[in-house]
GUTIMAR-58634 format. One record per residue (C-alpha): x, y, z. Coordinates in steps of 0.5 Angstrom, whole numbers. Layout:
- xx:yy:zz
- X:Y:Z
...
//
This chain:
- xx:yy:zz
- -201:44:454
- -201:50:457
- -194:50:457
- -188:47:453
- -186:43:459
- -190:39:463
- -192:42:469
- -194:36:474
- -191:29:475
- -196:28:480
- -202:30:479
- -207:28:474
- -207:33:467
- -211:31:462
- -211:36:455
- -218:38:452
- -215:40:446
- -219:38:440
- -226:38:437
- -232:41:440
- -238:43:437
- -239:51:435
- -246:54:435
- -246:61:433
- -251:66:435
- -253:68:428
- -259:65:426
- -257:61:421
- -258:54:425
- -251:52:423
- -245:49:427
- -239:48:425
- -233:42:428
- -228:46:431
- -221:45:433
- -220:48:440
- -215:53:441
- -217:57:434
- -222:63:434
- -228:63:430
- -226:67:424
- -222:61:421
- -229:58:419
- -230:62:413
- -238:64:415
- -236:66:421
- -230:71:418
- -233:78:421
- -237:74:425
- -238:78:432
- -242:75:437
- -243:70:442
- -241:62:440
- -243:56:444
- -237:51:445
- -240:43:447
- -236:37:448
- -235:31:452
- -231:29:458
- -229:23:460
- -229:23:468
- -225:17:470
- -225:18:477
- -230:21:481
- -227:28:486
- -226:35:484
- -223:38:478
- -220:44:475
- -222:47:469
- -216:50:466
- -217:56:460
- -211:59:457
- -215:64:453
- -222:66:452
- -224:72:448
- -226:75:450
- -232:73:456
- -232:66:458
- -238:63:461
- -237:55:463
- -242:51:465
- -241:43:467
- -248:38:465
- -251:44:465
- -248:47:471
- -246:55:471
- -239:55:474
- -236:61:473
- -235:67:468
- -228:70:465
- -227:77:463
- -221:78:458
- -217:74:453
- -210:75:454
- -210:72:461
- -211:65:463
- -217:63:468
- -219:56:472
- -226:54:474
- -227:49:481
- -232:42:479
- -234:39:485
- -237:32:486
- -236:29:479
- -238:23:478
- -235:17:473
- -236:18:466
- -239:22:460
- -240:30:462
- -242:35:458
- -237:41:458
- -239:48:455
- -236:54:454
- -240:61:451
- -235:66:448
- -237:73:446
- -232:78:443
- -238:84:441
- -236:91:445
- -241:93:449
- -241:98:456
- -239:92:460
- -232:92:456
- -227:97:458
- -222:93:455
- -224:90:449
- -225:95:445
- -225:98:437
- -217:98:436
- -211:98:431
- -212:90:433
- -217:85:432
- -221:82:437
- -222:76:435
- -227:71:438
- -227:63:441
- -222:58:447
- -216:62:443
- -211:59:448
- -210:50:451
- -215:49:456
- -214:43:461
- -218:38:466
- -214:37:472
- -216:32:479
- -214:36:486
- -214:33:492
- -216:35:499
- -211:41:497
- -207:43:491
- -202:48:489
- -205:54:486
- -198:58:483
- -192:59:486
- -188:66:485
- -179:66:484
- -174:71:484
- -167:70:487
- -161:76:489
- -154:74:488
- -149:71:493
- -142:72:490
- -140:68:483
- -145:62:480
- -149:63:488
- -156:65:489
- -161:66:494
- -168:64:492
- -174:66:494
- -180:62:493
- -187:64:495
- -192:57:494
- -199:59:494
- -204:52:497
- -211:52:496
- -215:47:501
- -221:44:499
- -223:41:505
- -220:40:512
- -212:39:512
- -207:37:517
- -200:35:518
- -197:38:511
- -192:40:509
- -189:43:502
- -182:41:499
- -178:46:494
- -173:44:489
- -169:48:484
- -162:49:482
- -160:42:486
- -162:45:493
- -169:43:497
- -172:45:503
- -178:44:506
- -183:48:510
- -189:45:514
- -197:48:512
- -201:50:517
- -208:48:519
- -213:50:514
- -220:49:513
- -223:48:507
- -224:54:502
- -217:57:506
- -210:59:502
- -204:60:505
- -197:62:503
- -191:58:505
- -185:62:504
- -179:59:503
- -171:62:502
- -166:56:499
- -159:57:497
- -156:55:491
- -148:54:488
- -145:52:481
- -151:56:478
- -150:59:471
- -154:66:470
- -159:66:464
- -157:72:460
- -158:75:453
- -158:70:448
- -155:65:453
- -161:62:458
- -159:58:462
- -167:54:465
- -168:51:472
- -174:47:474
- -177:49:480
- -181:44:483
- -187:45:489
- -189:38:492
- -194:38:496
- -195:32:502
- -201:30:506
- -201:26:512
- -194:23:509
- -197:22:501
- -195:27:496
- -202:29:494
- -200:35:488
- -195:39:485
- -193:44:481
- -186:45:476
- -184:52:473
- -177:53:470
- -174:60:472
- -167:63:470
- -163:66:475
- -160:73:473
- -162:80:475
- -166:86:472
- -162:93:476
- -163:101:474
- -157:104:475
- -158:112:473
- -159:112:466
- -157:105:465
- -161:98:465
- -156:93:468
- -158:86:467
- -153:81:471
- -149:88:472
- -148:89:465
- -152:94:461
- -157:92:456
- -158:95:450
- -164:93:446
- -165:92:440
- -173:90:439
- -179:89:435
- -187:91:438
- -191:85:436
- -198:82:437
- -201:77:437
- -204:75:429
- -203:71:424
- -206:71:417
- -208:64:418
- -208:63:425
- -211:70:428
- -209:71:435
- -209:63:437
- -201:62:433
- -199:55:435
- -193:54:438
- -188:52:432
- -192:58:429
- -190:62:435
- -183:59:434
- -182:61:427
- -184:68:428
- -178:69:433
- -173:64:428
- -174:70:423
- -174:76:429
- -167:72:431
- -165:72:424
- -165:79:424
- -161:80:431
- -166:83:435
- -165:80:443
- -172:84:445
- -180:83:444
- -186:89:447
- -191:85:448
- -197:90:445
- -202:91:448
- -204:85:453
- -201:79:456
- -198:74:451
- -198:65:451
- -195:63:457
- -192:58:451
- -189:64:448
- -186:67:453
- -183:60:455
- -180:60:448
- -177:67:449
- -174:65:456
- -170:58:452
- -168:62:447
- -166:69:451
- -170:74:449
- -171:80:453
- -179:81:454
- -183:87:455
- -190:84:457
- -195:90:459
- -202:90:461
- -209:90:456
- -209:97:455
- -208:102:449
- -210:109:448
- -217:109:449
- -222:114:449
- -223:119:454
- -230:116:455
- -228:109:456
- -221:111:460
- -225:115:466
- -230:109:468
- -229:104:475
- -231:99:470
- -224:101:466
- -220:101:472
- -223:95:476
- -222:91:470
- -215:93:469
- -213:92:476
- -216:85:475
- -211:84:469
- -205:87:472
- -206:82:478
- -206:76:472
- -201:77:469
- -197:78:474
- -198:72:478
- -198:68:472
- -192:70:468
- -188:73:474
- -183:67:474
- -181:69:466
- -173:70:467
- -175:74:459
- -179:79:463
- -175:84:465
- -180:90:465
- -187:91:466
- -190:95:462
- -197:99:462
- -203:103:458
- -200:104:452
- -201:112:450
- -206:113:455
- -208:119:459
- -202:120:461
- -203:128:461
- -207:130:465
- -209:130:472
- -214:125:473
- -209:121:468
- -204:121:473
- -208:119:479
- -209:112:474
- -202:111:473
- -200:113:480
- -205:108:482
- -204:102:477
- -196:104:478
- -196:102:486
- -201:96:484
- -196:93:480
- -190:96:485
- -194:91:490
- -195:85:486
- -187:85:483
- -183:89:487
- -176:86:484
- -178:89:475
- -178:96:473
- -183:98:471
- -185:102:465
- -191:105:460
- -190:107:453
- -192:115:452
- -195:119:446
- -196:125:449
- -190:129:447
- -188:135:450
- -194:135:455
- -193:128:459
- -194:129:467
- -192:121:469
- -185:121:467
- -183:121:474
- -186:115:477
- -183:111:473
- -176:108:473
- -175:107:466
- -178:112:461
- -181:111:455
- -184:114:449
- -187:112:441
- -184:117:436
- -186:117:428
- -181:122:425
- -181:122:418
- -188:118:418
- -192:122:422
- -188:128:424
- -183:131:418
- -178:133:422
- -170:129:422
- -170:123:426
- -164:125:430
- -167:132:431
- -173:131:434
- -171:126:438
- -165:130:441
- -170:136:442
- -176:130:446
- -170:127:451
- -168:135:453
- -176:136:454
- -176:129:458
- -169:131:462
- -173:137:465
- -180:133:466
- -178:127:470
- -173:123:466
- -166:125:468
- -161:121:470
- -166:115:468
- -166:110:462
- -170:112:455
- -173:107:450
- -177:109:444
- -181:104:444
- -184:105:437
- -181:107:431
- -182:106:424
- -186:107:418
- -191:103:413
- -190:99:407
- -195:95:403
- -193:89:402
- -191:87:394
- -192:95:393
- -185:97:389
- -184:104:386
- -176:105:386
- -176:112:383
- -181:115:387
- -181:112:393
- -188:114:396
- -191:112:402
- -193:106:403
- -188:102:398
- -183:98:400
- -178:103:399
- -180:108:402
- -181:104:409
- -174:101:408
- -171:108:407
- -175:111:413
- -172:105:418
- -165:105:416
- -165:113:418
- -169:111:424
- -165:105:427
- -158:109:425
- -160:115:429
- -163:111:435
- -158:108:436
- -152:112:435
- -155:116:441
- -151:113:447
- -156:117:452
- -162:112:449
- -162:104:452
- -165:102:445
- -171:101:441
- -177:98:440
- -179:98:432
- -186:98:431
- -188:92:428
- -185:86:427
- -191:82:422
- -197:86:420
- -204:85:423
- -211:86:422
- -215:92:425
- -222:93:426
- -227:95:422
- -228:103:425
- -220:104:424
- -220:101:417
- -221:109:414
- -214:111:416
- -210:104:415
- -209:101:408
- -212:94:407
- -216:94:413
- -208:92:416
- -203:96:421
- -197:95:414
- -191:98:419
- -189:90:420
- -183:87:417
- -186:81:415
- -193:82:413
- -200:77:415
- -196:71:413
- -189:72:414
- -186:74:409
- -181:79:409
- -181:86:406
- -175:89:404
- -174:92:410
- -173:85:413
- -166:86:411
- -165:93:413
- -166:92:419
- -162:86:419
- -156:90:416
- -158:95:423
- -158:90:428
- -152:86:426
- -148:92:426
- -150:95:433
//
């Protein structure tokens, strides 16, 4: 399931989670059983693997017609081919893509998917980094029957009209597979319908149909306090409802006012962790009552807010995050790359497509109230700038109702702060710089304020410091103990946030991850250990400091 709430009631959904057959290309001549979603390093002689894997199954067509191929994830190139058919290639883990099957007959096909996870000149993205790409269909694939036309996505957001009342609006995108006439689309949500006729279309046209509904008696989704609707676009044809698609929203509102972030006109505080997606057990491809434990102990601890670093995360988490109520930062697949690889077309065409993906699949996550981008990237230079201004407007274009946002390493030199609405920083004092939090803080925001953050929010978006866990020395406290971390992240939450100029902090990280090999040197244990948790979630004795921090705030 791609979700965790069922998406169509009318149209026929079938999961292809399970067993496949994995064959690797290592030589070896083996192939492994294979439960999809996972990656390929849970398979203990495919642990460093890094390469390309074949995934086989079969499908069971019941009806003959056309079907969409539906991929959560793949990492982090995808080839799929049907009976020995090519029909498409995804570049990209993080972002979900689907593939068009016409003319299958009834009975046994023969599915097949080529993953491939090396770094090469093709890949601007997936490159070696503080994260581990892992390799495999990391994400639920499904097989859906379409008809003669069928609804690709839809796109939500809503303004208020007075206490409990909202307008909505709804953009429902179709996709017609042949000649279609006499259609229409009907939209419910919140107990208000409306219905918009769908002009003429021929086959391999798309339409966007436009509709407003006014709705009363709403509750607005708030921190820690969601309130979700179900969004529901039927599509009729010639009097026969023929698909649908179903979303849940939230009604709520995400404003900058000079140097406060106001949802539902109240301002937001954030008290955040960084996390990525890694398990020691799971790898990048967590189960959903795995995602769950993960934010029972992040809401344990009295955090109301996760930064999605450094890419898009499972649609089912961001799902878990809305139920529950808490805020999002979900920012596009980029962390400081190499001047070499930053300054391509291939890296900026590969972002654009990304961009364009995550926005169009999670922009109706009430959870996410900002948008984020190219994590400590080139943001001080010119030809930087020109990439920012240029991923910026894209953003702008595709969601215009969420701020938008990037988290900056470059201290005291940034040239991008002005455009945008909310400014950003990573800060590392007492673990990378030697200074007192609270001075090297107050002498950053004074250098911002002249450089293009004033009268706009600030969030830090990493803080924080290292610790092994199961390292103990109480007397020396080193770095890297457990001690030494919790003392550091007791000075830097505190600092934070008695900063009334400050809208929060986002502590890097919640669980520790797994880096590459090419960063190994200068992370113990071939880990990034600034988590709370470690791999396997269990807590350092900075958990209960930041507790204490948080529940206090």
């Amino acid at each position: 399931m791609q979700r965790i709430f069922d998406e169509h009631k009318v149209r026929i959904v079938k999961s292809l989670d399970g067993l496949w057959n994995l064959t690797p290309d290592n030589g070896s001549g083996k192939s492994y059983p294979v439960f999809v979603p996972s990656v390929w390093e849970r398979i203990p002689d495919l642990t460093s693997f890094r390469g390309v894997c074949t995934y086989k199954r079969s499908v069971e067509i019941a009806e003959p017609g056309t079907y969409l191929l539906k991929f959560g994830g793949v990492s982090h190139t995808a080839d799929v081919y049907l009976d020995g058919q090519f029909l498409g290639h995804h570049y990209n883990a993080f972002t979900a893509f689907q593939v068009l099957a016409e003319n299958v007959t009834a009975g046994s096909h023969t599915l097949t998917v080529v993953a491939d996870n090396r770094f090469s000149e093709k890949s601007a993205l997936h490159v070696p980094n503080d994260y581990t790409t892992y390799g495999g269909i990391n994400r639920p694939v499904e097989l859906h029957k379409v008809e003669e036309a069928y609804i690709d996505r839809m796109a939500f957001s809503c303004e208020e009209t007075g206490k409990g009342k909202y307008l909505a609006h709804v953009s429902v995108f179709l996709r017609a597979l042949s000649s279609i006439e006499n259609a229409d689309v009907l939209l419910s949500v919140a107990g208000g319908t409306e219905k918009a006729a769908v002009p003429a279309l021929s086959a391999g046209e798309s339409a966007e149909i436009k509709l407003d509904l006014a709705v009363r008696n709403v509750v607005p989704w708030d921190v820690l306090d969601a309130h979700l609707y179900d969004l529901t676009a039927t599509l009729s044809v010639n009097g026969q409802f023929t698909d649908d698609l179903i979303d849940r929203v939230g009604f709520r509102t995400v404003k900058i006012e000079g140097e406060r972030i106001l949802l539902n006109g109240k301002e937001v505080r954030i008290k955040g962790f960084n996390r990525h997606e890694d398990h020691g057990q799971f790898g990048m491809s967590l189960s959903v009552d795995a995602m769950m434990d993960d934010l029972q102990l992040i809401l344990d601890t009295g955090a109301n807010s996760l930064r999605t670093c450094h890419y898009p995360n499972d649609p089912r988490f961001l799902d878990l995050c809305d139920a529950l109520g808490l805020l999002v930062w979900e920012e596009n697949h980029a962390r400081q790359l190499p001047s070499e690889v930053f300054r391509t077309d291939l890296f900026r065409e590969q972002c654009r497509v990304c961009n364009e993906e995550m926005v169009h699949q999670h922009c109706n996550h009430p959870g996410i109230y900002i948008w984020g981008l190219l994590n400590e990237c080139e943001s001080d230079t010119e030809y930087g700038r020109t990439v920012y201004a240029e991923q910026i407007a894209q953003l702008r274009a595709l969601d215009p109702t969420r701020p938008i946002s990037f988290a900056s390493c470059r201290k005291f030199t940034d040239i991008c702060l002005d455009l945008v609405e909310v400014v950003s920083y990573n800060i590392y004092p007492r673990w990378y710089e030697d200074d007192s939090v609270r001075h090297y803080t107050e002498k950053l925001v004074a250098w911002m304020e002249e450089h293009g953050a004033k009268t706009k929010p600030i969030l830090i978006t990493e803080i924080g410091a290292g610790g092994i866990y199961g390292y103990h020395d109480p007397f020396a406290k080193p770095k890297w103990s457990e001690e030494r971390q919790a003392e550091i992240l007791e000075e830097q939450l505190t600092a934070i946030h008695a900063m009334p100029r400050l809208s929060g902090a986002y502590l890097w990280q919640f669980a520790d991850v797994k880096v590459a090999d090419e960063f190994a040197l200068r992370r113990p244990k071939a880990q990034n250990n600034k988590g709370i948790v470690d791999l396997y979630r269990r807590p350092k004795l900075a958990y209960l400091t930041v507790k204490k921090i948080y529940h206090e705030i």
